[in-house]
C-alpha positions, -999 to 999 in steps of 0.1 A, spaced: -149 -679 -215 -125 -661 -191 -152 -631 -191 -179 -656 -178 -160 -672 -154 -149 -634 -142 -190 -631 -138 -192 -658 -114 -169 -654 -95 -182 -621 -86 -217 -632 -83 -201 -663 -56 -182 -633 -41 -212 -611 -38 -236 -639 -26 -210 -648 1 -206 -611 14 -245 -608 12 -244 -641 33 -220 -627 60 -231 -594 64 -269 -607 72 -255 -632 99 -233 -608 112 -237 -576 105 -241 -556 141 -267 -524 142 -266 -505 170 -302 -510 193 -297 -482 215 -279 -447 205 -293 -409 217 -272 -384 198 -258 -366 230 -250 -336 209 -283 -331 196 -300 -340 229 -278 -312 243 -289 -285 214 -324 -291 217 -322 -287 252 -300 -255 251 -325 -240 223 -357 -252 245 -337 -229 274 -336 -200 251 -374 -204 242 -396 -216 268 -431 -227 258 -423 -229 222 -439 -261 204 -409 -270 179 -384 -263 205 -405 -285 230 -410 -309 201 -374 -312 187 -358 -320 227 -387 -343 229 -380 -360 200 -342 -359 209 -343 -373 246 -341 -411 250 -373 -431 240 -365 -465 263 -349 -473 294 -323 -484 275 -311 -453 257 -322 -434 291 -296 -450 312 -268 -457 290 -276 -416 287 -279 -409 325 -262 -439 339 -239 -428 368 -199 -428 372 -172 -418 392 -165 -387 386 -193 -377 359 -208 -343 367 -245 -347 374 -259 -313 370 -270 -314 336 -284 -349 337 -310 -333 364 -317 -305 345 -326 -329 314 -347 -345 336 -365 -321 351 -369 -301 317 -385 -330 303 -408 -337 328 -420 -298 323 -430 -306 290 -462 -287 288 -470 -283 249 -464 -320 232 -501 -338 229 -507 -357 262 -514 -391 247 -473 -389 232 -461 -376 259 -473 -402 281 -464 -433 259 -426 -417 261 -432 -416 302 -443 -450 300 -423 -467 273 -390 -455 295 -401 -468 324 -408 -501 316 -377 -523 327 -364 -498 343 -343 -505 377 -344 -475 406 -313 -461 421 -305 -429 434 -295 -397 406 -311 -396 374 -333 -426 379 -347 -416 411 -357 -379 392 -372 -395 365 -397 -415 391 -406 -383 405 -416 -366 372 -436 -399 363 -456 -393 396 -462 -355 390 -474 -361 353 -496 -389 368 -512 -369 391 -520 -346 364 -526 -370 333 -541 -402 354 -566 -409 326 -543 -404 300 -518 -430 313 -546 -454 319 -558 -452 285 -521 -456 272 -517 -481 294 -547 -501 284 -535 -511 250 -503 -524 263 -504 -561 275 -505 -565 310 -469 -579 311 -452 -545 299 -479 -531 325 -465 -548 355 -429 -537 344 -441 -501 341 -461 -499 374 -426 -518 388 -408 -493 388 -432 -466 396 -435 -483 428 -399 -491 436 -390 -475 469 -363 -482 495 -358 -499 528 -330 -503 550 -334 -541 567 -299 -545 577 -296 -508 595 -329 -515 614 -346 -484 597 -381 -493 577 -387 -462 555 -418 -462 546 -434 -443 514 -465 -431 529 -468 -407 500 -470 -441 475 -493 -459 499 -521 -429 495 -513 -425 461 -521 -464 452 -552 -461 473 -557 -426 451 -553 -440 421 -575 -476 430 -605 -456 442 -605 -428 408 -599 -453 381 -612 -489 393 -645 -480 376 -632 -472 338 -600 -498 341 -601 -523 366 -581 -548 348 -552 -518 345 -559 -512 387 -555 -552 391 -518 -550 373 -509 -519 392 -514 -532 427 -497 -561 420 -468 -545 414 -470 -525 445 -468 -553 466 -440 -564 451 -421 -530 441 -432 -511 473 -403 -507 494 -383 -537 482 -349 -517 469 -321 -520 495 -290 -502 492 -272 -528 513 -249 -560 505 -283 -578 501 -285 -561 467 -252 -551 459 -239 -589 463 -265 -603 444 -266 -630 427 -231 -639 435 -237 -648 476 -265 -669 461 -242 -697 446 -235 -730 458 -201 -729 469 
């Protein structure tokens, strides 16, 4: 009798542990391991233009915006340098299959927010693969709903402007490149040229490093 009631117990105490842990338990959504993001890279240095080193840094460097700027994100203080170089060695990536390689470029960018440092280099590599990849991103591009779309092409448009210092800095560079990419790629993917130019006009020269944005929301409330 007291070897049954033993059993159980322990069953009750099990069941309630499985309970807990299922509403509770905590996994972490977003982690890069920094130390292996840092080898790969290192090993990629030492051997340029070789596919497993290419492939293992990246496999290595973050896969969301997410993991990119918890990665990348700026602080006072934190050296910079490498970050760049990350950045830039990434974008170089010459030997990973195009159709991978552009999901990663696309799949970080959507949600992402720009501002100056590491965001601001990944932009550029997104618009030098672009130029060199166009139909490749299109086709990636195309079997992504149009919401996740907009949020790519969102921040591939994000540029500055200065309203409060009286200085209208104007991407003339992103104005030909949207009229570029309208005219090469309106015939294969309209819809995907539709999505893209809406998020031009409302990403194109709509970031403000002024108390506009750096107040916001909190100016916004009723007092």
């Amino acid at each position: 009798m007291l070897y049954k009631k033993k059993n159980i117990m322990t069953r009750i105490i099990l069941i309630l542990f499985l309970v807990f842990f299922s509403l509770f338990k905590v996994q972490p959504q977003y982690f890069v391991d920094t130390a292996k993001l840092n080898q790969a890279y290192r090993d990629l240095e030492r051997y340029p233009r070789n596919f497993d080193r290419e492939k293992a840094f990246f496999n290595a460097f973050p896969s969301s915006w997410m993991e990119f700027i918890l990665t990348y994100q700026f602080f006072p203080g934190r050296l910079l340098y490498l970050d760049i170089e990350h950045i830039n060695a990434f974008g170089n990536l010459s030997i990973i299959p195009d159709s991978s390689y552009c999901d990663k470029l696309i799949f970080i960018a959507v949600g992402g927010k720009w501002e100056a440092d590491a965001p601001s280099a990944f932009q550029k590599i997104l618009h030098k693969n672009m130029d060199k990849k166009t139909d490749v991103f299109f086709s990636q591009l195309s079997k992504l709903h149009r919401g996740f779309q907009l949020r790519f092409w969102q921040f591939y448009w994000s540029s500055m402007t200065h309203p409060e210092d009286n200085m209208n800095y104007v991407r003339e560079d992103f104005k030909r490149e949207c009229e570029l990419l309208r005219n090469k790629m309106k015939t294969t993917h309209l819809e995907e040229v539709k999505t893209m130019e809406i998020a031009f006009l409302f990403a194109f020269g709509e970031i403000t490093f002024s108390k506009i944005e750096n107040n916001f929301p909190h100016n916004y409330f009723v007092k």
